[in-house]
matplotlib code that plots the C-alpha trace (Angstrom):
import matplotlib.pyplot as plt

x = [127.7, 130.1, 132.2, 128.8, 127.5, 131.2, 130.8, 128.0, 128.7, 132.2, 129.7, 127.4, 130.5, 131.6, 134.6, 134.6, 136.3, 136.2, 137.4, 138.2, 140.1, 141.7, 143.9, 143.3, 139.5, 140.0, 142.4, 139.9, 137.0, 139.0, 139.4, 135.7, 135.1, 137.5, 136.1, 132.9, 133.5, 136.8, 140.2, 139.8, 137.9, 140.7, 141.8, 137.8, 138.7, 140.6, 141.3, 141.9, 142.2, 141.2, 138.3, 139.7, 140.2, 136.8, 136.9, 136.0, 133.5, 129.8, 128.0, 128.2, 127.3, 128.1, 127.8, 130.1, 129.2, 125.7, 126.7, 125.6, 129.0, 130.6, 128.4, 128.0, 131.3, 132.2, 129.7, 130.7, 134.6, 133.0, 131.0, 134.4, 136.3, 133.4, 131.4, 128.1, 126.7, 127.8, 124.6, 124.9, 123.6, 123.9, 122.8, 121.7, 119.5, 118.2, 118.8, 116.4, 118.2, 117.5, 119.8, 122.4, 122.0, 121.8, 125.4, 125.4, 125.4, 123.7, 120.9, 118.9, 121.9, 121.3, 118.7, 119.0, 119.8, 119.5, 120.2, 119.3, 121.3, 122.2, 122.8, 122.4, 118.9, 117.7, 116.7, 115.1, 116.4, 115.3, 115.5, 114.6, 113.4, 114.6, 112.6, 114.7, 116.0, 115.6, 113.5, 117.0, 118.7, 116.0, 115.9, 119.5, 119.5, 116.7, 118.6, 121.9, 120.1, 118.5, 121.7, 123.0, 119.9, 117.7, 114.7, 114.3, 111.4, 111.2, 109.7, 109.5, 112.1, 111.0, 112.6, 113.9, 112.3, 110.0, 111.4, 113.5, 109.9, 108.8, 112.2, 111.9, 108.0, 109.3, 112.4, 110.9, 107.9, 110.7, 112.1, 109.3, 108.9, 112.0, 110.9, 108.2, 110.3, 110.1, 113.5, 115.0, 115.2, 111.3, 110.6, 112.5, 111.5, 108.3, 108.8, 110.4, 107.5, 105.2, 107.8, 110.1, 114.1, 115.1, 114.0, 113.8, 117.0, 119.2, 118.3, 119.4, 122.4, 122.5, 122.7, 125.5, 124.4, 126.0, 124.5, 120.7, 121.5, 122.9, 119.7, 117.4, 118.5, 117.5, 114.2, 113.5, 113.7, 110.4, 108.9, 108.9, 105.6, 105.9, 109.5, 110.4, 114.0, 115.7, 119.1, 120.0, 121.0, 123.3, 124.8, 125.2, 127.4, 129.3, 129.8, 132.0, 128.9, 128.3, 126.2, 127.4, 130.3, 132.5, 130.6, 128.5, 125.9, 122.3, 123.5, 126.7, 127.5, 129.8, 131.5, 128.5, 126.1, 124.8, 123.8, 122.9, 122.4, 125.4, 125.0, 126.2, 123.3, 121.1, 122.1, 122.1, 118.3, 117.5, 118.1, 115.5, 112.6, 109.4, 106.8, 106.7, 103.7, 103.0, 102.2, 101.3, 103.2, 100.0, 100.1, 104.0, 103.0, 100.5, 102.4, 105.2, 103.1, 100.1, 102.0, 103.8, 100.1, 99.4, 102.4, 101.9, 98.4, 100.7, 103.3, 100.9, 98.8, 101.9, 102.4, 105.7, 104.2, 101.0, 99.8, 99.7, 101.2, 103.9, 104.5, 103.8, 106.7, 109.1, 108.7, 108.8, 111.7, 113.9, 113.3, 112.6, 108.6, 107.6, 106.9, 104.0, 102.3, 101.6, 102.8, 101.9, 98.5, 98.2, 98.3, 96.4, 93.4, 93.3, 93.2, 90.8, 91.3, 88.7, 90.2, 93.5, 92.1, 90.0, 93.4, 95.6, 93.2, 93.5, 97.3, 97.2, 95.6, 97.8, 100.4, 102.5, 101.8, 100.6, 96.6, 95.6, 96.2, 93.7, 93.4, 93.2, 90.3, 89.3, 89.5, 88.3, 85.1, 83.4, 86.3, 87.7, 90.3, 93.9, 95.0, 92.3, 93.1, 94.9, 95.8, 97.1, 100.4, 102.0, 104.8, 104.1, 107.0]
y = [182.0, 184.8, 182.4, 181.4, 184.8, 185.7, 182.7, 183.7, 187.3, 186.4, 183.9, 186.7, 188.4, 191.1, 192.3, 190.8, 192.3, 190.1, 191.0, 189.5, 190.4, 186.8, 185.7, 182.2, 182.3, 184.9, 182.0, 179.6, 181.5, 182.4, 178.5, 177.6, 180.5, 179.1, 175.3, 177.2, 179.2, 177.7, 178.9, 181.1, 183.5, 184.5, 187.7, 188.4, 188.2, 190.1, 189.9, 192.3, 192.0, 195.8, 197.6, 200.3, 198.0, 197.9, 201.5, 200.8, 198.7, 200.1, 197.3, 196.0, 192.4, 191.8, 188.3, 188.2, 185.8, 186.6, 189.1, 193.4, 194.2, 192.9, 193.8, 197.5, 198.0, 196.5, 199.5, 202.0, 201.6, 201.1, 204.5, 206.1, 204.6, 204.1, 207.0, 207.6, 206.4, 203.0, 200.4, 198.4, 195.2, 192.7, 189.4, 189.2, 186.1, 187.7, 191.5, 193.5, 195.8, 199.3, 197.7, 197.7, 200.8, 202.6, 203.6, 204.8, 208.7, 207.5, 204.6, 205.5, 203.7, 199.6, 197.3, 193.8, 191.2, 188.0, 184.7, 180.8, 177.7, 175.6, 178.3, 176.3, 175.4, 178.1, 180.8, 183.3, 186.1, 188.5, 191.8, 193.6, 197.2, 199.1, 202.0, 204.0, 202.5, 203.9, 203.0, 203.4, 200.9, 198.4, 198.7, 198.3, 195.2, 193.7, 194.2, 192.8, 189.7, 188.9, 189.6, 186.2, 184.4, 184.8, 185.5, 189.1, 189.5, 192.7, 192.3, 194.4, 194.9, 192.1, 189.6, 186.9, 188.9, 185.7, 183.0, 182.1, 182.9, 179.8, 178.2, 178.9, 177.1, 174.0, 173.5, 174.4, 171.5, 169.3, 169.7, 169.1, 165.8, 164.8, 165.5, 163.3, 160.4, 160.8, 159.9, 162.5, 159.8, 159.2, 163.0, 163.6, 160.7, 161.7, 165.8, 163.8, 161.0, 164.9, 166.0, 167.7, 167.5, 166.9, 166.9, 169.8, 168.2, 167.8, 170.9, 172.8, 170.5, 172.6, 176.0, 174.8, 174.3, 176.8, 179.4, 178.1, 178.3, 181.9, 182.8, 180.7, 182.8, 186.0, 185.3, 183.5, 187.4, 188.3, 185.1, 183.8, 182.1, 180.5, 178.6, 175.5, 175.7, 173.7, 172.7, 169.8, 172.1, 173.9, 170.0, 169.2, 172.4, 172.3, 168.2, 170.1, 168.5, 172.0, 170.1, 169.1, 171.1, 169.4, 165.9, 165.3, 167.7, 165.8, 163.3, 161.4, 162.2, 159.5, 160.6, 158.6, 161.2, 158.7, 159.8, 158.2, 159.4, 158.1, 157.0, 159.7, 161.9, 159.2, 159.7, 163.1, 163.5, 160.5, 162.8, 165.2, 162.8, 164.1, 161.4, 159.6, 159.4, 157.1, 159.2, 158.1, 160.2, 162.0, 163.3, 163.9, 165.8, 168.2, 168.7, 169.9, 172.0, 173.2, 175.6, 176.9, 177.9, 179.6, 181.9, 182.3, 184.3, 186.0, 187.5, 188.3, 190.1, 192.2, 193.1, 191.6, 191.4, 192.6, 189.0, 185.6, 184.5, 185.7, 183.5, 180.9, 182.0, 182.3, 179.1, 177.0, 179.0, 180.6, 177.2, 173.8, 173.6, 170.8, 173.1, 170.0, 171.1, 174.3, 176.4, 176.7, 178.4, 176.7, 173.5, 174.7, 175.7, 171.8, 170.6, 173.8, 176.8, 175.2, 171.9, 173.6, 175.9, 173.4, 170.6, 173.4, 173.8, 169.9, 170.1, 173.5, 171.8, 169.0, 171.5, 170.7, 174.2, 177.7, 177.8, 179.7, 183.1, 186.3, 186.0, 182.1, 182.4, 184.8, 183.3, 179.5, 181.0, 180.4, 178.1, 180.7, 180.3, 181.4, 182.7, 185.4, 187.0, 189.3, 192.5, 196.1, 196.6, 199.2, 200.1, 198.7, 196.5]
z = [110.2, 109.2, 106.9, 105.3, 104.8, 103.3, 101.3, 99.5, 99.0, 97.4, 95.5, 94.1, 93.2, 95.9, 96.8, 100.4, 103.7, 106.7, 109.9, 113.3, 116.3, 116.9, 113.5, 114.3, 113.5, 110.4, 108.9, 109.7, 108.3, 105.2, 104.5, 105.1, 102.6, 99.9, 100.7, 99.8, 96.5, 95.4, 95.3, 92.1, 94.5, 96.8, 94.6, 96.3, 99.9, 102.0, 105.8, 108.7, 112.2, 112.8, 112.3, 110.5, 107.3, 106.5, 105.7, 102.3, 102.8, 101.5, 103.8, 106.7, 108.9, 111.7, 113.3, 116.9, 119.6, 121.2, 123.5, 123.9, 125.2, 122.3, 119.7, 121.0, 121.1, 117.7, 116.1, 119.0, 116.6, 113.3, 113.6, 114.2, 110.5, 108.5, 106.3, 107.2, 104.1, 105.3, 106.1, 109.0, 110.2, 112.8, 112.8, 116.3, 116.8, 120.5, 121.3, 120.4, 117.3, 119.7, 122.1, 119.6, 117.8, 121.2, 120.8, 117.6, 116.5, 113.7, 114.7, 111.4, 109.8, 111.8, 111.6, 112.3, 108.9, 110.9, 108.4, 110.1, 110.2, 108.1, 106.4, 102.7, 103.6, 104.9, 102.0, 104.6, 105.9, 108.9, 107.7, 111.4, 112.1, 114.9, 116.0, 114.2, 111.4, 107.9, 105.2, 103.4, 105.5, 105.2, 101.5, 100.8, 103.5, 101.4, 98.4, 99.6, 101.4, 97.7, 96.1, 98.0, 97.2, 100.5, 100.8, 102.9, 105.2, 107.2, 111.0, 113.7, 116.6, 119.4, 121.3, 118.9, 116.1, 114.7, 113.7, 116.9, 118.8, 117.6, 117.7, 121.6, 121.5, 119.5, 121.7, 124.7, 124.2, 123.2, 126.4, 128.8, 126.7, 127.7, 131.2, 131.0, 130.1, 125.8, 124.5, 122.5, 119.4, 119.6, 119.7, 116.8, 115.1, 115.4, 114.5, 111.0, 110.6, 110.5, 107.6, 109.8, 107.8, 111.2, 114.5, 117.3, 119.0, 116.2, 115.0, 118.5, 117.8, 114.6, 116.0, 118.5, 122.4, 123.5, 121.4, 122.0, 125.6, 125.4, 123.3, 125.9, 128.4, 126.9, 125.8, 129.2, 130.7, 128.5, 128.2, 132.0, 131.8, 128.3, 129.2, 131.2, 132.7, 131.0, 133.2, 130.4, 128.1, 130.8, 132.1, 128.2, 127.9, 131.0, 129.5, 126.1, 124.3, 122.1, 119.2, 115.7, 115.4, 117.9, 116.9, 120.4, 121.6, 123.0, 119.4, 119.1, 115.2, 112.7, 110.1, 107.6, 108.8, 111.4, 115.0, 118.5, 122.0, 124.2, 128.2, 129.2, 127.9, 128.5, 132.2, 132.2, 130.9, 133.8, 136.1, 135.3, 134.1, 136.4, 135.9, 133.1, 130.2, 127.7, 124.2, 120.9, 118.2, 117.3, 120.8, 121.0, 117.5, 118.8, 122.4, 119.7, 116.9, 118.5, 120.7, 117.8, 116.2, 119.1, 119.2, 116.1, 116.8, 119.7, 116.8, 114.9, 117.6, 118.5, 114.8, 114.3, 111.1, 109.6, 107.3, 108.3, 105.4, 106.0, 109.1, 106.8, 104.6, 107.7, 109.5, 106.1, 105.2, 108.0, 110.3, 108.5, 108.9, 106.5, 103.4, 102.2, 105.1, 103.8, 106.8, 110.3, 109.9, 107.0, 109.0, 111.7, 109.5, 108.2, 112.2, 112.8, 114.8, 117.4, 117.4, 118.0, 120.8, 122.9, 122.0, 123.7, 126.9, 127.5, 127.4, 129.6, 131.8, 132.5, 133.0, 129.6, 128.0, 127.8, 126.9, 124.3, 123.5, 123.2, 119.0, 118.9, 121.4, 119.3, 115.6, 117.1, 118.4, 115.0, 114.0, 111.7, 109.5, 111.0, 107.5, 107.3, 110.8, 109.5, 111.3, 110.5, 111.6, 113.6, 111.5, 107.5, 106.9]

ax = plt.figure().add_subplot(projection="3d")
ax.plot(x, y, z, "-o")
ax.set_aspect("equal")
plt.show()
């Protein structure tokens, strides 16, 4: 992700500064870059391996592996050789942004700039508020995620911010399919037959395995009672099967784009298969979509964001919902808010999801429309 967020800047025309501790990776990310952007671009990058050479840097990203220690101290040092005029930014997928900018002097100066993979096709970009961030640091965020061609959208600070929220939901349902004894090809074959570019397995193949399990694990800790455990993803890990990027996650990947499920995995999944259902691909659809809808009511409820719309805009754009459906509430106010409540009842009561939240009780009552429930926020984005 740092080598595609380099990619572009250099693209848009920055002077570019990346930096990274182990040589080996900088090398490699400078050669991704320059696949990207061409070799007449190199007079635009530069590399370090400390800190301290980003001193003349006026922004900021950070994008380190998924973990507090590392991230806190990356901006514990960069507070100590940048100017305070500096913006910073993380691209966290998973801790919340106050975390972060905890051990900063200056925590007015973070908020969270979160981009999605692939990164090509995915124009959105997370621009996240932290208690304390300032309108100054949102702003230029915005304008430096537009200046690459994405399309900003500023959220509040919560666990996975919004779109991974419903990247948790649509994974998570995936998952207690596959404990029922639905193969991971028919579950995605079905999320594609809906419009889906791909389907909820090849896209955790995507992000990597390792990083959806890291990410899994820390919104497990607020959301207890919305998650299944999901020890497949830990035995696929522990396998070296990390997803696209090494060629084999839950998908075997050719070189001609092609992909299958191996025996191994195959054997692996057996092992956890509770008792198994027979469901059409209407079913497998709604056991997939309809819990997204509902934490979609839950996001908006919070105030993650004050207009439905614009969890319309992130879902279609940050994470691959069919665009020809409209958007999720769009969708949902075709099947009908009532339809989708009293659907999500049945399925709660077999034990396959969460029921229905407080607003979408709320807004099927007299099946309202989804995209009219909208709220004021706590904090205007």
């Amino acid at each position: 992700m740092g080598a595609s967020v380099a990619a572009a800047a250099v693209a848009a025309g920055y002077q570019v500064v990346m930096a990274d501790t182990d040589v080996d990776t900088l090398n490699q990310a400078n050669l991704l870059v320059l696949d990207e952007v061409g070799p007449d671009a190199a007079d635009r990058i530069s590399l370090t391996s400390e800190l301290a050479g980003l001193a003349e840097c006026d922004f900021i990203t950070e994008s380190t592996t998924e973990r507090i220690d590392i991230k806190k101290a990356v901006f514990s040092e960069l507070e100590t050789v940048l100017p305070e005029s500096v913006v910073l930014t993380t691209n966290t997928s998973t801790i919340p942004i106050d975390r972060v900018a905890g051990v900063l002097h200056s925590p007015e100066r973070l908020c969270g700039l979160h981009f999605f993979t692939p990164f090509r096709e995915r124009p959105l970009a997370e621009v996240v508020r932290g208690t304390q961030s300032s309108e100054t640091t949102l702003a230029a965020s915005a304008v430096f995620a537009e200046s690459i061609d994405r399309l900003p959208l500023v959220v509040n600070d919560s666990p996975g911010f919004l779109v991974n929220r419903f990247l948790m939901i649509y994974s998570n349902e995936a998952v207690r399919l596959l404990f029922q004894g639905i193969s991971p090809e028919r579950i995605d074959q079905a999320a594609v037959d809906f419009g889906w570019a791909m389907g909820p397995f090849r896209l955790l193949d995507e992000v990597g395995l390792q990083t959806a399990l890291q990410c899994a694990w820390r919104l497990a800790e607020m959301f207890q009672d919305r998650l299944v455990r999901a020890p497949v993803l830990v035995k696929l890990v522990k396998a070296k099967r990390l997803g696209r990027k090494c060629g084999m996650g839950i998908f075997n990947y050719e070189e001609d784009g092609s992909f299958y499920t191996d025996p191994e995995v195959k054997g692996i999944i057996d092992k956890y298969v509770e008792d198994r259902v027979e469901l059409t691909t209407d079913e497998i659809i709604h056991r997939l979509m309809l819990p997204m809808v509902d934490e979609a009511t839950r996001v908006l409820d919070e105030g993650l964001v004050s207009d439905p719309r614009c969890v319309d805009v992130a879902i279609t754009q940050g994470l691959g919902f069919p665009i020809d459906r409209g958007g999720l509430f769009y969708w949902g106010d075709q099947v009908g808010s009532a339809n989708v409540c009293s659907l999500l009842e049945a399925m709660s009561k077999q034990g396959v999801a969460v029921g229905p939240g407080p607003l979408l009780k709320k807004v099927a009552q007299n099946n309202g429309r989804f995209l009219d429930s909208s709220r004021q926020p706590t904090a205007s984005p």
